[in-house]
N, CA, C and O of each residue as an XYZ file, in Angstrom:
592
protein
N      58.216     62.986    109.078
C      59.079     62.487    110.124
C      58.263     61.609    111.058
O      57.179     62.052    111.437
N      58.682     60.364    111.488
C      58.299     59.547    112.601
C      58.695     60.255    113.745
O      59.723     60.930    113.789
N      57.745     60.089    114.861
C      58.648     60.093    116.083
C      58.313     58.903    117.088
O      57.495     58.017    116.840
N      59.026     59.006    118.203
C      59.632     58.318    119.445
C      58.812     58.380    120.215
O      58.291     59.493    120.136
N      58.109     57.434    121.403
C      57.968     57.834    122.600
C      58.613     57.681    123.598
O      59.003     56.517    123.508
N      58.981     58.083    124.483
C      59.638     57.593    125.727
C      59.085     56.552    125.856
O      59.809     55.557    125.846
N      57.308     56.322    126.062
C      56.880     55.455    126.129
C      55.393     55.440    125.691
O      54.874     56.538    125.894
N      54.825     54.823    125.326
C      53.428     55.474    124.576
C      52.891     55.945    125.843
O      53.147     57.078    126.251
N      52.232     55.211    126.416
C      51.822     55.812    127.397
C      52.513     55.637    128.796
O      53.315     54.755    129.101
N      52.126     56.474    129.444
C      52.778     56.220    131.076
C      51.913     55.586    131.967
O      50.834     55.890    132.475
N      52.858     54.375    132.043
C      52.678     53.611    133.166
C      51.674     54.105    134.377
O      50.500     53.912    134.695
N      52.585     54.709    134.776
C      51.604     55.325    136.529
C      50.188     55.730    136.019
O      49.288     54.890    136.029
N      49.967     57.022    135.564
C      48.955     58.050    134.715
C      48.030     57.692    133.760
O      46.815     57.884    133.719
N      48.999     56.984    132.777
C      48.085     56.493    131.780
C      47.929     57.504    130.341
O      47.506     57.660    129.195
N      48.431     57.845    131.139
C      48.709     59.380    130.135
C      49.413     59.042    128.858
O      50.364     58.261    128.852
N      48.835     59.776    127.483
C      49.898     59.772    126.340
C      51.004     60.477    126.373
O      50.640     61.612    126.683
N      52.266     60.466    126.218
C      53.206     61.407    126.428
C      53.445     61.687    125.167
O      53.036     60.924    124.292
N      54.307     63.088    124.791
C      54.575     64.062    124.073
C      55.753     62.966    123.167
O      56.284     62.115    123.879
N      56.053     62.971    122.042
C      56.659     62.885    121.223
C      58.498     63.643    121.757
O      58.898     64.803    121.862
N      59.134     62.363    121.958
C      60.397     62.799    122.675
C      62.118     62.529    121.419
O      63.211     62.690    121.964
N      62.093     62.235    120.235
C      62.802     61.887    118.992
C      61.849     62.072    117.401
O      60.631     62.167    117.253
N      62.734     62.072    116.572
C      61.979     62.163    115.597
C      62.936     61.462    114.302
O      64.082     61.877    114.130
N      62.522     60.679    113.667
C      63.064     59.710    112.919
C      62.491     60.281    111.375
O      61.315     60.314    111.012
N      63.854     60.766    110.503
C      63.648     61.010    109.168
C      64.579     59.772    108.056
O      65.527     59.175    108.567
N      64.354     59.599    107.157
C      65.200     58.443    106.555
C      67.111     59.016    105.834
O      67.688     59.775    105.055
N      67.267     58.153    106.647
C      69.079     58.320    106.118
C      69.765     58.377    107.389
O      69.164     58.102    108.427
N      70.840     58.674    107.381
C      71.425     58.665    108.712
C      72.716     60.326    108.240
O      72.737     61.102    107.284
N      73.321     60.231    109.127
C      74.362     61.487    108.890
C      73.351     62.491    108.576
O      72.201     62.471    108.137
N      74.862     64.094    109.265
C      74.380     65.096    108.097
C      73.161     65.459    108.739
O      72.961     65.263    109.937
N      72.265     66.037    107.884
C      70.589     66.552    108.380
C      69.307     65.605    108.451
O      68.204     66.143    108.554
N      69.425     64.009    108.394
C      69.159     63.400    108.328
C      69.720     62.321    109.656
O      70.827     62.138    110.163
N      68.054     61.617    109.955
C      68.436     60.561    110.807
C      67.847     60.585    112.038
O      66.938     59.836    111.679
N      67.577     60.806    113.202
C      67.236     60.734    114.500
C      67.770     62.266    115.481
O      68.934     62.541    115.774
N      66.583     63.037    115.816
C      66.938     64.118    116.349
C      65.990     63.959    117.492
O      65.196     63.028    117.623
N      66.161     64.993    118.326
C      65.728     65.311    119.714
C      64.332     66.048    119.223
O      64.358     66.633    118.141
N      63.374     66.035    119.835
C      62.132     66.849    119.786
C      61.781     68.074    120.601
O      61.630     69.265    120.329
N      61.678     67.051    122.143
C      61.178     67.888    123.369
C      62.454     68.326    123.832
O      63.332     67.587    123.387
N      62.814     69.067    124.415
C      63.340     70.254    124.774
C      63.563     68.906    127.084
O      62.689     68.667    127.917
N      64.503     68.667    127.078
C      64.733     67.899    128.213
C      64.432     66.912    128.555
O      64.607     66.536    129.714
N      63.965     66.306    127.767
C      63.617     64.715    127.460
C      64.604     63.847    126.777
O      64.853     62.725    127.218
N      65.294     64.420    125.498
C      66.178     63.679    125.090
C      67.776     64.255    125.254
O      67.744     65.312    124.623
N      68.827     64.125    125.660
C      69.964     64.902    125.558
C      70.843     64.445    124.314
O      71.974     64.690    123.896
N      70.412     64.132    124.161
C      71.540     63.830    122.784
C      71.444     62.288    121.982
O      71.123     61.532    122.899
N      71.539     61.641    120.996
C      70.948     60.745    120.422
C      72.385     60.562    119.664
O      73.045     61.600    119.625
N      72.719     59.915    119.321
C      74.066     59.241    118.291
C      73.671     58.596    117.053
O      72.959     57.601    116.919
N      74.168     59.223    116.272
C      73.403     59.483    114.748
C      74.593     58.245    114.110
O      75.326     58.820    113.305
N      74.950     56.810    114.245
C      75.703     56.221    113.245
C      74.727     55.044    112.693
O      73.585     54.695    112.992
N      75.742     54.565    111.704
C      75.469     53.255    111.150
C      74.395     52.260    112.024
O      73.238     51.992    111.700
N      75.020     51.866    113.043
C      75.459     51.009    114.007
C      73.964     51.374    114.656
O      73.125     50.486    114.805
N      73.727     52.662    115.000
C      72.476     52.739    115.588
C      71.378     52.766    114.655
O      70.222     52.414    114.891
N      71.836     53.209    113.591
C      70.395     53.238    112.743
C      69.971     51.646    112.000
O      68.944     51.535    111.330
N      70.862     50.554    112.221
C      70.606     49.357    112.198
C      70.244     48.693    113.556
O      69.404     47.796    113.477
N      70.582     48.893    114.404
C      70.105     48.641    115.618
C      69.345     49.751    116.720
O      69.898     50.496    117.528
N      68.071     49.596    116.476
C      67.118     50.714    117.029
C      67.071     50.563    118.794
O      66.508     51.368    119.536
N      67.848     49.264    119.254
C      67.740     49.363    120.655
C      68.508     49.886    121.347
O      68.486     49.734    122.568
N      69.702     50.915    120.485
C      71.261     51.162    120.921
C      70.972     52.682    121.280
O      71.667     53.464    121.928
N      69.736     52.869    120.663
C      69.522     54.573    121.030
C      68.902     54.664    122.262
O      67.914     54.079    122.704
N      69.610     55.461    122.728
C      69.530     55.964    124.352
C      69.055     57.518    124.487
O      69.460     58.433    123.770
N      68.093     57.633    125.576
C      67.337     58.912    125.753
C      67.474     58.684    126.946
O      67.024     57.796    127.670
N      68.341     59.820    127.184
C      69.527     60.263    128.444
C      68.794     61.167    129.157
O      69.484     61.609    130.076
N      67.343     61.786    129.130
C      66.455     62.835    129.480
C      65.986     62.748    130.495
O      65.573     61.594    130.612
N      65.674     63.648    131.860
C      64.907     63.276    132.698
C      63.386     63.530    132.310
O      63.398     64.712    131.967
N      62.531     63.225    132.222
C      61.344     63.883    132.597
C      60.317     63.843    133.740
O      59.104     63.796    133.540
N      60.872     63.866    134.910
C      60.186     63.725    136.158
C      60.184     65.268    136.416
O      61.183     65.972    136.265
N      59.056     65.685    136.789
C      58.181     66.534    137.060
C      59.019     67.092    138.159
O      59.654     66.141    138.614
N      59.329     68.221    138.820
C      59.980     68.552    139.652
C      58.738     69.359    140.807
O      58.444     69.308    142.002
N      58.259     70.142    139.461
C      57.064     71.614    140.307
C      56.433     71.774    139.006
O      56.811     71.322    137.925
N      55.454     72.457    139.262
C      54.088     72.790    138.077
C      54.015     74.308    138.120
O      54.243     74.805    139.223
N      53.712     75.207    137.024
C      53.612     76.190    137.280
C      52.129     76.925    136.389
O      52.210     76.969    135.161
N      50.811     77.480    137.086
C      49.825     77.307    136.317
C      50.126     78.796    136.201
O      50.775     79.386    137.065
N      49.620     79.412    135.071
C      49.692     81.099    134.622
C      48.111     81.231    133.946
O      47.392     80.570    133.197
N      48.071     82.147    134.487
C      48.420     83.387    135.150
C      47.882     82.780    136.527
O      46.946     81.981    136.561
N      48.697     83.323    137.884
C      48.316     83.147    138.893
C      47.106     83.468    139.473
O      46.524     82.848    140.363
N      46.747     84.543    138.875
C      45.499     85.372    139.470
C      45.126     86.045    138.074
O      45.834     86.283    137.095
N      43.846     86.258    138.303
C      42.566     86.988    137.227
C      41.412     87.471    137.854
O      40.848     86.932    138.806
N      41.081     88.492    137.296
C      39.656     89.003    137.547
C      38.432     89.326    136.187
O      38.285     90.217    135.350
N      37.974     88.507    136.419
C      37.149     88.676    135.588
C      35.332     89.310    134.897
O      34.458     89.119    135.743
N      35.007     89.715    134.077
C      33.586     89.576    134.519
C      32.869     88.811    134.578
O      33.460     87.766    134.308
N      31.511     88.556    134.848
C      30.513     87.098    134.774
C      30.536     87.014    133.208
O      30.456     87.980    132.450
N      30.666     85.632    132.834
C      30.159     84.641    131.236
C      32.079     84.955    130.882
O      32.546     84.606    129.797
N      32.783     85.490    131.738
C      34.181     86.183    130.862
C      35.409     84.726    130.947
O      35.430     84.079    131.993
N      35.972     84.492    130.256
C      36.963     83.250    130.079
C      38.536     83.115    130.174
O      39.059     84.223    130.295
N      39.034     82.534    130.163
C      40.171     83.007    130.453
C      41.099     81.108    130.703
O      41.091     80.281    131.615
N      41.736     81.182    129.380
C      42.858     80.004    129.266
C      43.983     80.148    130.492
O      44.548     81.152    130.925
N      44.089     78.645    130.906
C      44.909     78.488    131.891
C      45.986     77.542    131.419
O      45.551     76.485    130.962
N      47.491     77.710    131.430
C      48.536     77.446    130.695
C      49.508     76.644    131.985
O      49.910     77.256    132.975
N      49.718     75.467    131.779
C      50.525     74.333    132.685
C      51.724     74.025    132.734
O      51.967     72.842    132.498
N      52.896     74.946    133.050
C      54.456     74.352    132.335
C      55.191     73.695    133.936
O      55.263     74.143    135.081
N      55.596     72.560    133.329
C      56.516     71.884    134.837
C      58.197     72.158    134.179
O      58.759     72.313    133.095
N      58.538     72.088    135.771
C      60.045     72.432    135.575
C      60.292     71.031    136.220
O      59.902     70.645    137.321
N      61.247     70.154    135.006
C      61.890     69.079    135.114
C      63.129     68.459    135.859
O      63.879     69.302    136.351
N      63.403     67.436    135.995
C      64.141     67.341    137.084
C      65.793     68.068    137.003
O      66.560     68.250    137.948
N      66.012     68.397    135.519
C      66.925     68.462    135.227
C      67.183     70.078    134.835
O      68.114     70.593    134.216
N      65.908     70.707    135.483
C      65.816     72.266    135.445
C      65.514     72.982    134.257
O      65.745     74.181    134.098
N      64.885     72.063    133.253
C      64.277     72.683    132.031
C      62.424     72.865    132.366
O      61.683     72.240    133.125
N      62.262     73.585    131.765
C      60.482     73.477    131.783
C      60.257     73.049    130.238
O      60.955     72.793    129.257
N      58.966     73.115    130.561
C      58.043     72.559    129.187
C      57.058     72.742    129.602
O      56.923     72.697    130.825
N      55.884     73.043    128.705
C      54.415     73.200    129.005
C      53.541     71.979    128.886
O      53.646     71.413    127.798
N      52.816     71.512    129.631
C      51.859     70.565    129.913
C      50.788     70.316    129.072
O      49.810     71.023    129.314
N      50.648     69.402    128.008
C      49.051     69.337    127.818
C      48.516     69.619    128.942
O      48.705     69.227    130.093
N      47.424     70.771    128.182
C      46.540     70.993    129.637
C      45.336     69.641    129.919
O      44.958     69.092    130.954
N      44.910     69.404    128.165
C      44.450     67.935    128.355
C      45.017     66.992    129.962
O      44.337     66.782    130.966
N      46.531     66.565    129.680
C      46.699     65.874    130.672
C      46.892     66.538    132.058
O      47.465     65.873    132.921
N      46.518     67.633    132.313
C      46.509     67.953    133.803
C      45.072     68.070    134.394
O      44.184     68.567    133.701
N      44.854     67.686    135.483
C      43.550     67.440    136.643
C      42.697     68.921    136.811
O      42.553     69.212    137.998
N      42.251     69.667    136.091
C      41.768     70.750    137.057
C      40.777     70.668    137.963
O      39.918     69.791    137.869
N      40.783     71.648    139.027
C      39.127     71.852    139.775
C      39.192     72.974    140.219
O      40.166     73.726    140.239
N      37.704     73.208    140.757
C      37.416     74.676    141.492
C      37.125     74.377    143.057
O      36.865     73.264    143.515
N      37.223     75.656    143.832
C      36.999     75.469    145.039
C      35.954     75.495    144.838
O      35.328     74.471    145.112
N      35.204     76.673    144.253
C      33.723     76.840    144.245
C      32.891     77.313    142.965
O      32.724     78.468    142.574
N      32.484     76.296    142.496
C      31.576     76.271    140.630
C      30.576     77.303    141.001
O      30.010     77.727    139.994
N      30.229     77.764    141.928
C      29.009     78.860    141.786
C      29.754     80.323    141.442
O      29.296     81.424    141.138
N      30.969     79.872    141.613
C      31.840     81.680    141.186
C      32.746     81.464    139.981
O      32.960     82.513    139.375
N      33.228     80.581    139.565
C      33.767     80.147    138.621
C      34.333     78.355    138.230
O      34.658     77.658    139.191
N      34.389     77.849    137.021
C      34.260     76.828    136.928
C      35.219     76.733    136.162
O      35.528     77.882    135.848
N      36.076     75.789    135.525
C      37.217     74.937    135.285
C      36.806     73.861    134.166
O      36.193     72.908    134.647
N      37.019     73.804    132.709
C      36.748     72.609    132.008
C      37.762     71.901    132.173
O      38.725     72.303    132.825
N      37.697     70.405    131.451
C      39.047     69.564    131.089
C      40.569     70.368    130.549
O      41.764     70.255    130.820
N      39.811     71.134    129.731
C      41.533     71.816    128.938
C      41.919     72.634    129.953
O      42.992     73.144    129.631
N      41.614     72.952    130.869
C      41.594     74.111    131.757
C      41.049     75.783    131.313
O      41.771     76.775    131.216
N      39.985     75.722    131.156
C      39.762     76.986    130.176
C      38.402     77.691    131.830
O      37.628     77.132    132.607
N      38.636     78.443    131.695
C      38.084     78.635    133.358
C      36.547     79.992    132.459
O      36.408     80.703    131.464
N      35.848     79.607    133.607
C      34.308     80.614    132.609
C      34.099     80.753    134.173
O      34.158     79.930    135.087
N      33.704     82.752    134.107
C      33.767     83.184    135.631
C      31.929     83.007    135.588
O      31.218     83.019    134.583
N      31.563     82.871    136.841
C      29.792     82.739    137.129
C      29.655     83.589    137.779
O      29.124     84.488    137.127
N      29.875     83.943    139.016
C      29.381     85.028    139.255
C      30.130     85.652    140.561
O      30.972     85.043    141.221
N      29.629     87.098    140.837
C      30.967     87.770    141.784
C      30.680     87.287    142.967
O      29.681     87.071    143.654
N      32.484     87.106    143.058
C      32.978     86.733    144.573
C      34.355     85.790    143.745
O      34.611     85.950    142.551
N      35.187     84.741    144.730
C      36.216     84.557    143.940
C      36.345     82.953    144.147
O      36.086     82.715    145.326
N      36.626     81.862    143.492
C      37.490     80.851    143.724
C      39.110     80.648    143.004
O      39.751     81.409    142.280
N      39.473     79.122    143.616
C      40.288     79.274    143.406
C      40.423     77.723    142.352
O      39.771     76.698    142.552
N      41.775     78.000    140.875
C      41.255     77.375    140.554
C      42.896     76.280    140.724
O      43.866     76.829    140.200
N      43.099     75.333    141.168
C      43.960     73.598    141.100
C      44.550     73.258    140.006
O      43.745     72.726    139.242
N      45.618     73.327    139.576
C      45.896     72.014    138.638
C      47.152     71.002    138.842
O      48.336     71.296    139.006
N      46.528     69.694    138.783
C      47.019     68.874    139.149
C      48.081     68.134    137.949
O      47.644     68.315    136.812
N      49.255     67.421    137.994
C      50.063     67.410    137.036
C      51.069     66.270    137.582
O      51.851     66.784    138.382
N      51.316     64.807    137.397
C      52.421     64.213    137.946
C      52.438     64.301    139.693
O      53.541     64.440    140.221
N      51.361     64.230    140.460
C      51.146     64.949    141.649
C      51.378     66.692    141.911
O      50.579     67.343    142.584
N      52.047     67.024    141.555
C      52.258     68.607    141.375
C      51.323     69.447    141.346
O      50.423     69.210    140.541
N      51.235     70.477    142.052
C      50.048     71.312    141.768
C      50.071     72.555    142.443
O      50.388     72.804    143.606
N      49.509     73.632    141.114
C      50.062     74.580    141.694
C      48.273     75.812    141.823
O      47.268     75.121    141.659
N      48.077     76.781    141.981
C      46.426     77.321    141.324
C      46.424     78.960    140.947
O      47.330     79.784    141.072
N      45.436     79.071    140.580
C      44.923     80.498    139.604
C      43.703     80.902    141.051
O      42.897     80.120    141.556
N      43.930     82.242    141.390
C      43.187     82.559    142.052
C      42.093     83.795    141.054
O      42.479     84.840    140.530
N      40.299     83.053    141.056
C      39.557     83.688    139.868
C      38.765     84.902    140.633
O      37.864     84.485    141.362
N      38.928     86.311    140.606
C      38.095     86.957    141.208
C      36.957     87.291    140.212
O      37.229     87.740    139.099
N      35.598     87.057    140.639
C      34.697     87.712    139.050
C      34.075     88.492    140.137
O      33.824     88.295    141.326
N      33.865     89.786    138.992
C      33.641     90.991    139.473
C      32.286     91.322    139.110
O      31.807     92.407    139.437
């Protein structure tokens, strides 16, 4: 299956976005142009007419970021101990979806107690606590890390 982007990348961000349609050959039936992401596309019109003319398909979806929600809010951990941090925004249109964590910003208040990679994958250093940011479409919500 092919798919769609809303747009390859986003404008503002720069960001790659998620695969929002998906294009199989034929039209009708189980075949033809379906929805992917889950509030991005609302519905797609599967005829003739569109599958000869690819500019007629319309993606009726919001995906503007409403709020970010990072999980688990809070952790305690021991020193060298790890712990994945998971990014879902709730869309304008009141669906969520989870975030490449790739594309969200993390940071720490303080790297001498715990630290934050790109994917958001958090490695505790040593006891006492920070806190850890993630940033998303401006949105941002954080994981508070206690290492014990």
């Amino acid at each position: 299956m092919t798919t769609l982007r809303d747009a390859a990348v986003d404008p503002v961000a720069g960001d790659f976005l998620p695969p929002v349609a998906g294009i199989s050959p034929g039209i009708h039936g189980n075949q033809g142009i379906h929805p992917v992401t889950p509030g991005v596309v609302s519905s797609v019109e599967d005829t003739q007419e569109a599958a000869e003319n690819a500019d007629m398909i319309k993606f009726q979806g919001n995906t503007i970021a409403q709020s970010l929600d990072v999980t688990p809010a809070t952790t305690t951990k021991a020193a060298a101990a790890t712990q994945q941090l998971v990014a879902t925004a709730t869309l304008k249109d009141g669906s969520t979806t989870k975030v490449v964590t790739a594309l969200t910003a993390w940071t720490t208040s303080d790297a001498t107690k715990a630290t934050v990679s790109a994917s958001g994958l958090i490695t505790a250093v040593a006891t006492g606590s920070a806190t850890i940011t993630g940033t998303y479409k401006g949105k941002t919500d954080t994981c508070v890390v206690t290492v014990s």
